[in-house]
N, C-alpha and C positions, 0 to 999 in steps of 0.2 A: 445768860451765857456763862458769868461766873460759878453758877452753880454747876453749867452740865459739864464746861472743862474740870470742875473740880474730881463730878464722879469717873468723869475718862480717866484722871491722874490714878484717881482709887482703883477700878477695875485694873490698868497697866501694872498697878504697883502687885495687883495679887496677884498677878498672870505672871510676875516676873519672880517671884516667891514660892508660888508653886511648881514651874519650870524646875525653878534649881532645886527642889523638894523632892520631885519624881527623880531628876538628874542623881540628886545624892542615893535614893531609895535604890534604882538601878548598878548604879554604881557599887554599895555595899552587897547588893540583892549578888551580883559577881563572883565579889570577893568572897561568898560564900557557900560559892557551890561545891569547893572541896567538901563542905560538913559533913554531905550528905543527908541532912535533917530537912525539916517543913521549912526553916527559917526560909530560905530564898523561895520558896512558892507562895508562903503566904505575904514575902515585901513585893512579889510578882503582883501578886491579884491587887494588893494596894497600890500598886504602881496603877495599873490599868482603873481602878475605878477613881484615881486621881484624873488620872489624862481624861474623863469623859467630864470630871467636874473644870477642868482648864479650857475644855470645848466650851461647854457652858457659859462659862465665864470671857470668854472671846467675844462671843455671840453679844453680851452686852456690854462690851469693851466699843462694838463692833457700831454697836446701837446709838452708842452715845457720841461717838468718834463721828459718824453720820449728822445726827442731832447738832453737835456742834461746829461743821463747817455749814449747815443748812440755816440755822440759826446766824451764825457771823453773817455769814450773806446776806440775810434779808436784813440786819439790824445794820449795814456798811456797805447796804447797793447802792452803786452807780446810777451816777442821773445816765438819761436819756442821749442817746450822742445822737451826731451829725454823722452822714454819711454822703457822698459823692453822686454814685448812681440811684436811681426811684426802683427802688424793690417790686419784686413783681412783675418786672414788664419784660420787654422781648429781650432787652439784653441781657437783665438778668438772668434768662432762662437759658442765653447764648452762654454763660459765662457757667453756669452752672455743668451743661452738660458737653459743652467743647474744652472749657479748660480744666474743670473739673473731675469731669469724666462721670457724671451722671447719666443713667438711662431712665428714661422716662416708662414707669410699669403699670400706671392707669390717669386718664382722667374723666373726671364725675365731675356735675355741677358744682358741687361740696369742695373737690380739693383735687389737685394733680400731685400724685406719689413717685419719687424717685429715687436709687438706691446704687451704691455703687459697691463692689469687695476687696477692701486693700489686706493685699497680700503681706505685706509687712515684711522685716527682712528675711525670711524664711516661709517654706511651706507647712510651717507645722499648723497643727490649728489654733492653738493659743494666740501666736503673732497677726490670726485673718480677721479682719472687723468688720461688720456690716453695718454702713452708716446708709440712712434712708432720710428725706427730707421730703416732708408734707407740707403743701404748699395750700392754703386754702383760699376755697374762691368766694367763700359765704362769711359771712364773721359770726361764727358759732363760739364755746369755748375750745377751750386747748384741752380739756379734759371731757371735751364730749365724747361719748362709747364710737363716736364713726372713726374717730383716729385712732381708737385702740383697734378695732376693726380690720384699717386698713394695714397696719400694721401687721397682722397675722394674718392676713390674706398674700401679703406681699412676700412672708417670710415661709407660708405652706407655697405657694407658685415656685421658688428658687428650686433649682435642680439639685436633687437629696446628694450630690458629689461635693456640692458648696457647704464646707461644715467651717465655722466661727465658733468663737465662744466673747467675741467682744460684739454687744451692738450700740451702737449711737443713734437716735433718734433725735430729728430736729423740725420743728414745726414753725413755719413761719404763716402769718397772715396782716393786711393790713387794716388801716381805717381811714375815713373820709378823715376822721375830725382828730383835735388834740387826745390828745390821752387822758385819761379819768381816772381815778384812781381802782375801779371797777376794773379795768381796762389792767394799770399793772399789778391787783391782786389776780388776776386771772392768771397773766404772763410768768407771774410767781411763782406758778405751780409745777415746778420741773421735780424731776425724780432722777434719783439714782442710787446705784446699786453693786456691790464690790460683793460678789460670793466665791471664797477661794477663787479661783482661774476665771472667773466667767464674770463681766460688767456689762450692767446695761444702764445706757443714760439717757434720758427724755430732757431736751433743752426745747424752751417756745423764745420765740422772737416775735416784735412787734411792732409794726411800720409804721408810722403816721406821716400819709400824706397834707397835709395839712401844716406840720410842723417841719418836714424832712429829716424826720429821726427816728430812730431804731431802739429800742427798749429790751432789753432780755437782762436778765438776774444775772451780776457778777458782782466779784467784787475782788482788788488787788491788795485788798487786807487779810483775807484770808489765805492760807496755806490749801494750794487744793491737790490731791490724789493726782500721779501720773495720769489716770486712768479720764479723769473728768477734764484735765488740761488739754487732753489732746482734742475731747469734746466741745472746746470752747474755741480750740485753735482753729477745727475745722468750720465751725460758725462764721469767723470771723473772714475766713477767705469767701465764704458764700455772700456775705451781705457787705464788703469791703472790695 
C-alpha cells in the first residue's frame, strides 16, 4: 500500500507541475501576441500537446488513486457485523420497497432485481442516480455473467426520458452456513469507477443466516470518494 500511495504522491506532484507549466506557457503565449511573430503559435501548439500529456497522466494518477483506496480496504476490512432484522425475508422486502421506495423490475429463480431514480437536488442529469439491488435466490457468485445480465437488461427496459450518469449497484445474497473465507474472497469483489461526471459502483453484501451477520467490504480507515460514500450509505439503510 506504501508503494501505491507513494506512486499517487508522484503522478499528483506532476499533474501539478505541468498544470502550472501550461498555465505559465499560456499566459506568456498572451503576452505575446502584440509581436506579431510564430512565438505565440508555436507556445500554443505546445500548450496543447502538454494538456493531452496532463490527460494522460491523470488517467494514472487516476489509476492508482483507485488501487489505493481498493487496496486499504481489503488490507483494514471490517469483520462481519450483527444486524437486527434476517435479510431476505418478507420485511425486508417491505422495507426495501415501502420505505425505500424500490420497484420490483423482475423475478427468476436466480435473483429478484429492483431499482429506484433519485432525483437529487436538481433535475439536471448529473445530480440523477440509478441505484438497482440484486437480490439472489441461488447462491451463485457475485461475479457470475447473470448479474452483469440483469443489470443491462434492467437498464435497456428504463424509459430512454430516464437519463443518469450516476449508478450504484448492490447485490446481496445469503447462506445457510457460517462464512468461509471462499465465501468473503467472493463478497470482495466490488467495483468502482469515477469517469469525469459519470460513477458507477458494484457493492455485494452477504448474510449469514447461521451467524446473523452481514459481511460486505468496508472499512472506516480509509478516505473514500463522495461518490462511493453515498454508495455504502444507501447499503446500509437496506440491510439496517
Amino acid at each position: 500500500m506504501k508503494l501505491i500511495r507513494n506512486k499517487m504522491t508522484k503522478y499528483f506532484s506532476l499533474l501539478i507541475l505541468l498544470a502550472l507549466l501550461i498555465l505559465g506557457i499560456m499566459i506568456y503565449a498572451l503576452l505575446q501576441l502584440d509581436s506579431f511573430g510564430i512565438l505565440p503559435s508555436i507556445l500554443l501548439i505546445i500548450a496543447i500537446i502538454l494538456t493531452f500529456v496532463l490527460l494522460k497522466l491523470y488517467e494514472q494518477f487516476s489509476y492508482y488513486k483507485h488501487q489505493y483506496i481498493l487496496t486499504g480496504m481489503l488490507e483494514n476490512k471490517q469483520e462481519p457485523r450483527k444486524i437486527n432484522i434476517t435479510a431476505l425475508t418478507t420485511n425486508f422486502i417491505n422495507n426495501l420497497t415501502q420505505n425505500l421506495n424500490y420497484t420490483l423490475h423482475q423475478a427468476t429463480s436466480s435473483f429478484s432485481s429492483y431499482y429506484k431514480i433519485d432525483r437529487g437536488l436538481t433535475k439536471r442529469r448529473t445530480h440523477k442516480t440509478l441505484f438497482v439491488v440484486l437480490v439472489f435466490n441461488k447462491n451463485i457468485s457475485f461475479i457470475d455473467q447473470k448479474s452483469t445480465i440483469a443489470f443491462e437488461n434492467l437498464e435497456k427496459s428504463l424509459p430512454k426520458k430516464e437519463k443518469y450518469s450516476q449508478r450504484i449497484f448492490i447485490q446481496i445474497k445469503k447462506t445457510e452456513k457460517k462464512f468461509t473465507d471462499a465465501d468473503i474472497e467472493d463478497t470482495d469483489k466490488i467495483f468502482f469507477l469515477n469517469q469525469r461526471r459519470m460513477n458507477i459502483v458494484v457493492l455485494n453484501a452477504l448474510y449469514s443466516i447461521d451467524q446473523q451477520q452481514v459481511y460486505y467490504l468496508y472499512s472506516d480507515k480509509i478516505k473514500l470518494p463522495s461518490y462511493l460514500n453515498i454508495a455504502y450509505q444507501e447499503l446500509n439503510k437496506i440491510i439496517t
